[in-house]
Legacy VTK file of the C-alpha trace (Angstrom):
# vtk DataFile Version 3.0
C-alpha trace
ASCII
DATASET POLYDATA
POINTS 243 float
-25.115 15.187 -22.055
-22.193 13.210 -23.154
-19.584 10.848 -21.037
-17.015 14.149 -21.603
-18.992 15.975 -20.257
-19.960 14.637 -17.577
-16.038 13.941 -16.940
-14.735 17.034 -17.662
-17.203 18.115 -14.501
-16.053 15.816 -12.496
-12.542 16.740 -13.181
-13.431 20.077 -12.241
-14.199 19.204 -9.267
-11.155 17.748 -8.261
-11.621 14.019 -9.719
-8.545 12.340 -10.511
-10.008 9.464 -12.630
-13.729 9.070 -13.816
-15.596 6.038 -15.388
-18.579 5.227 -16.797
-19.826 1.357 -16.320
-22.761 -0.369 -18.135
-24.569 -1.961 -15.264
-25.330 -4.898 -17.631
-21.578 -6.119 -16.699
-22.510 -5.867 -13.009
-25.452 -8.126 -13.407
-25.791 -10.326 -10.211
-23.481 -8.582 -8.232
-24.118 -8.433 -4.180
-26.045 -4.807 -3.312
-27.778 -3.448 -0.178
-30.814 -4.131 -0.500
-30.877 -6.415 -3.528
-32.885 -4.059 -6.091
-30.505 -1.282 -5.141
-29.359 -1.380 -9.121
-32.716 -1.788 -10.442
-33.553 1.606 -11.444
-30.487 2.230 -13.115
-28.641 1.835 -16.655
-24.718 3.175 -15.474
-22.713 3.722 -12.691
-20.151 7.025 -12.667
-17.118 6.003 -11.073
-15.149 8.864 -9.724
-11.509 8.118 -8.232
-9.604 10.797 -6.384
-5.176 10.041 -5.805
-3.824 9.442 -2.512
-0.951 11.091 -1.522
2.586 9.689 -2.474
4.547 11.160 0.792
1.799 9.806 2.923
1.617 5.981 1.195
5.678 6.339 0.839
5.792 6.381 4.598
4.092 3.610 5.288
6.658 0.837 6.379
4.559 -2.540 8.279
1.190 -0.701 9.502
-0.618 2.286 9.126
0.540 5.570 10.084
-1.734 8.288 12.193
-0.491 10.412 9.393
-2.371 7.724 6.789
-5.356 7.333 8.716
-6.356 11.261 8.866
-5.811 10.884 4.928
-7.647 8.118 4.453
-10.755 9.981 6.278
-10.409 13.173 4.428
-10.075 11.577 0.937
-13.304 9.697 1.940
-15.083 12.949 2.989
-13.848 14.401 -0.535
-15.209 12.032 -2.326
-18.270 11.810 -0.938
-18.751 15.261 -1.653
-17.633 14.957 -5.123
-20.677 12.534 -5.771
-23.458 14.530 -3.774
-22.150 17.453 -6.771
-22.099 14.834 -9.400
-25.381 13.687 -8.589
-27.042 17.182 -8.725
-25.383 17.731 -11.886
-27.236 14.967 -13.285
-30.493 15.733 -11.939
-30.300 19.013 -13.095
-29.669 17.417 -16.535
-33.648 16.033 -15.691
-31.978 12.174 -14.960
-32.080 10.133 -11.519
-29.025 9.574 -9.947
-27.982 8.287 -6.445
-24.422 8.917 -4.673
-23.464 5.849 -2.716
-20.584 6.454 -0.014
-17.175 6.221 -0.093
-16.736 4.173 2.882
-20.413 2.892 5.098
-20.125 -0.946 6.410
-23.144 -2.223 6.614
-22.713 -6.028 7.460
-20.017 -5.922 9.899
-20.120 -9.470 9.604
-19.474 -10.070 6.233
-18.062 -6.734 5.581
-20.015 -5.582 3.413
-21.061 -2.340 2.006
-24.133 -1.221 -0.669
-21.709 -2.516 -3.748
-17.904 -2.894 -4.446
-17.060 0.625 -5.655
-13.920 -1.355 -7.034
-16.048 -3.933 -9.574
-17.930 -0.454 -10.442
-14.360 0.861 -11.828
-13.482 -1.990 -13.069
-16.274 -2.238 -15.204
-16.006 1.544 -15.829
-12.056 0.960 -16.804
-10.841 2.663 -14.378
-8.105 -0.258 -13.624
-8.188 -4.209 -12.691
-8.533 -6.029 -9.732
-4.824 -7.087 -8.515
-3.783 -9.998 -6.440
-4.424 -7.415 -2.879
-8.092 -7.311 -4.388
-7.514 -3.454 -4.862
-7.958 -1.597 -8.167
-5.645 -0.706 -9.731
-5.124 1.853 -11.831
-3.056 2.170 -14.859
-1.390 5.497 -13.854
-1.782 5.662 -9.655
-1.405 1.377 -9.393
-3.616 1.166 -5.904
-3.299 4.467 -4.804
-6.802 5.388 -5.035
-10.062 5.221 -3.743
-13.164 5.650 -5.135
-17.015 6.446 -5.013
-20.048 5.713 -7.117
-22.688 7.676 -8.692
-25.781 5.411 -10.015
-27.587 6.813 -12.852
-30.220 6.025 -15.380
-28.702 8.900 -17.955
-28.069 6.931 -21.189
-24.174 8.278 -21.695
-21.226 6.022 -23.474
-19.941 3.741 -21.037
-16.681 2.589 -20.874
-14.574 -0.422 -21.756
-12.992 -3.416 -18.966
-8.603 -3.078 -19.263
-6.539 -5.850 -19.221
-5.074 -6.988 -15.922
-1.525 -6.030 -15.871
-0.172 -7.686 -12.990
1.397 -10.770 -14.622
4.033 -12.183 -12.314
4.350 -9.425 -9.784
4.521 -10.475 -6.316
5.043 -7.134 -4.505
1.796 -7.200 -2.331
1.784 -11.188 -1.785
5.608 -10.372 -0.233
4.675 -7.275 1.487
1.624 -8.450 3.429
2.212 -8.613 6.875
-0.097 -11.535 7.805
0.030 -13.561 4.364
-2.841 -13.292 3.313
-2.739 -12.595 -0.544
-2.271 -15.540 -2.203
-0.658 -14.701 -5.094
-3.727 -15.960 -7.577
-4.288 -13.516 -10.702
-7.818 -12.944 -12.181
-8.583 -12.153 -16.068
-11.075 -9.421 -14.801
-12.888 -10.165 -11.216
-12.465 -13.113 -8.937
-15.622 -15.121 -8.357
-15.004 -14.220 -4.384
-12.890 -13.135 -1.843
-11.342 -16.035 -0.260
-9.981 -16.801 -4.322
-7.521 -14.485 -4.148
-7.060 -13.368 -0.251
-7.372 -14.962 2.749
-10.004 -12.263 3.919
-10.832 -13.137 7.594
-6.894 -12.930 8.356
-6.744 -9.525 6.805
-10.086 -8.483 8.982
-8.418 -9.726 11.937
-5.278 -8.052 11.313
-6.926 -4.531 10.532
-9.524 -4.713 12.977
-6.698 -5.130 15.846
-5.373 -2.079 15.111
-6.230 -0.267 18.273
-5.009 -2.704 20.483
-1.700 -2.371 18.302
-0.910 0.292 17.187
-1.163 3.829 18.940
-3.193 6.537 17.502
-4.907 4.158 15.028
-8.313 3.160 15.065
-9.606 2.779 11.265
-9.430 -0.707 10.075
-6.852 0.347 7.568
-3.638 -1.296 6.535
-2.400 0.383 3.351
0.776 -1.930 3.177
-0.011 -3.466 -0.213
-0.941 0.311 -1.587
2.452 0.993 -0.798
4.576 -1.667 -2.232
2.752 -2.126 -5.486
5.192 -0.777 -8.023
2.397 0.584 -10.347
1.697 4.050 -9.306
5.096 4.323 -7.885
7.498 7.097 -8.837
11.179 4.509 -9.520
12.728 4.658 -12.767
13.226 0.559 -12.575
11.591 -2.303 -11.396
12.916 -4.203 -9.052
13.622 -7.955 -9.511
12.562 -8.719 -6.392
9.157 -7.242 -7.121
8.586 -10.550 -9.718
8.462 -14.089 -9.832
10.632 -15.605 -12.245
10.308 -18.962 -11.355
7.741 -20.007 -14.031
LINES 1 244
243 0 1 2 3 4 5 6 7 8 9 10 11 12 13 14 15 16 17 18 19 20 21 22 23 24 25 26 27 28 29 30 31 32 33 34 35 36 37 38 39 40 41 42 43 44 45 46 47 48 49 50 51 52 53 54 55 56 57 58 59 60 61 62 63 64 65 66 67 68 69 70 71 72 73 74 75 76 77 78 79 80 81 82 83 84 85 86 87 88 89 90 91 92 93 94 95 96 97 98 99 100 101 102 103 104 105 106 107 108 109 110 111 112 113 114 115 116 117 118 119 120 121 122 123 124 125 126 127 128 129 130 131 132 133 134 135 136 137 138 139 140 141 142 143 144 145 146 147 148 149 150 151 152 153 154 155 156 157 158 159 160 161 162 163 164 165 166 167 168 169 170 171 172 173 174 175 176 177 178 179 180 181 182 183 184 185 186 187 188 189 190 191 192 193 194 195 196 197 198 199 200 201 202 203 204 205 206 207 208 209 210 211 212 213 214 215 216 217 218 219 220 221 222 223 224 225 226 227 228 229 230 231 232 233 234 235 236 237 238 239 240 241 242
């Protein structure tokens, strides 16, 4: 079976954007448990679009409207990799669907790997200054899931990180926590590029905040990044021009 094939099933499915990532480029990365990636050559990363009207509407915090979304694009995607994964094994190859969205060290907030250094290494997008990926067509309005595999398909190529001068998200965070520090491909940890226990602290209130929302969700730096948005212009206020 080839990578096009494989994608062109996916798309079938309703993928948006698929990726195939040589687990070589993930060497050393954090997993739960550690071996998790030992049994496996490549990683499918499969990407499905959020809604415009629902990220459009998002002004300072989430939106009830956002959060129900957010949920049902998780349960979507999870589904797409349970039919992924059976596609494979009925192709006579392991394979092992890892979920959207599971926390498993509340602590450190961490989950069984970064589904977004999976598509980055698939080429699915780069890592922006929010920490998101983003994509070249949808910017960060996307999530994702992971399929591990040992099938021996064409894997895909790292992009360039496009974000240059932009400043949308370090503006448009409401607790200041992006720090405005750009990456070639993957920062070496979070505290490089965000000031991570301020964003915890500020999702993780939202119940006490805001009505109707209980997800530790923000989505305010999906919103203002001007890739994926549908404006005929950038706005100068988006960059900084003073270097």
């Amino acid at each position: 079976m080839s990578a096009k094939d494989l994608k062109e099933f996916a798309g079938s499915l309703g993928a948006d954007a698929v990726g195939v990532a040589d687990l070589t480029l993930l060497k050393g990365i954090y997993t739960i448990p550690e071996n998790l990636l030992d049994a496996y050559s490549r990683a499918v990363c499969i990407g499905v679009r959020l809604a415009d009207g629902i990220i459009d509407a998002i002004a300072n915090e989430p939106t009830p409207l956002y959060q129900q979304h957010y949920h049902k694009v998780n349960m979507l995607l999870d589904d797409l990799a349970l039919r992924i994964t059976q596609y494979i094994q009925t192709k006579g190859f392991k394979a092992l669907p890892i979920p959207a969205s599971q926390l498993l060290d509340k602590e450190q907030w961490f989950s069984y790997l970064s589904h977004k250094a999976v598509a980055i290494a698939a080429g699915l997008g780069w890592q922006g200054k929010s920490l998101l990926l983003v994509h070249p067509k949808f910017g960060p309005r996307i999530r994702l899931v992971t399929v591990l595999t040992d099938m021996d398909v064409t894997p895909d190529t790292p992009i360039k990180n496009q974000c240059g001068k932009c400043v949308a998200c370090v503006r448009a965070c409401p607790v200041k926590a992006i720090k405005n520090v750009n990456t070639e491909h993957h920062y070496q940890n979070r505290d490089e590029a965000l000031d991570f226990s301020r964003c915890v602290d500020h999702v993780t209130s939202n119940p006490e905040r805001i009505p109707f929302i209980e997800a530790p969700i923000c989505g305010v730096c999906i919103r203002a990044c001007p890739k994926g948005k549908k404006r005929s212009k950038p706005r100068t206020e988006d960059y900084d021009l003073s270097g």
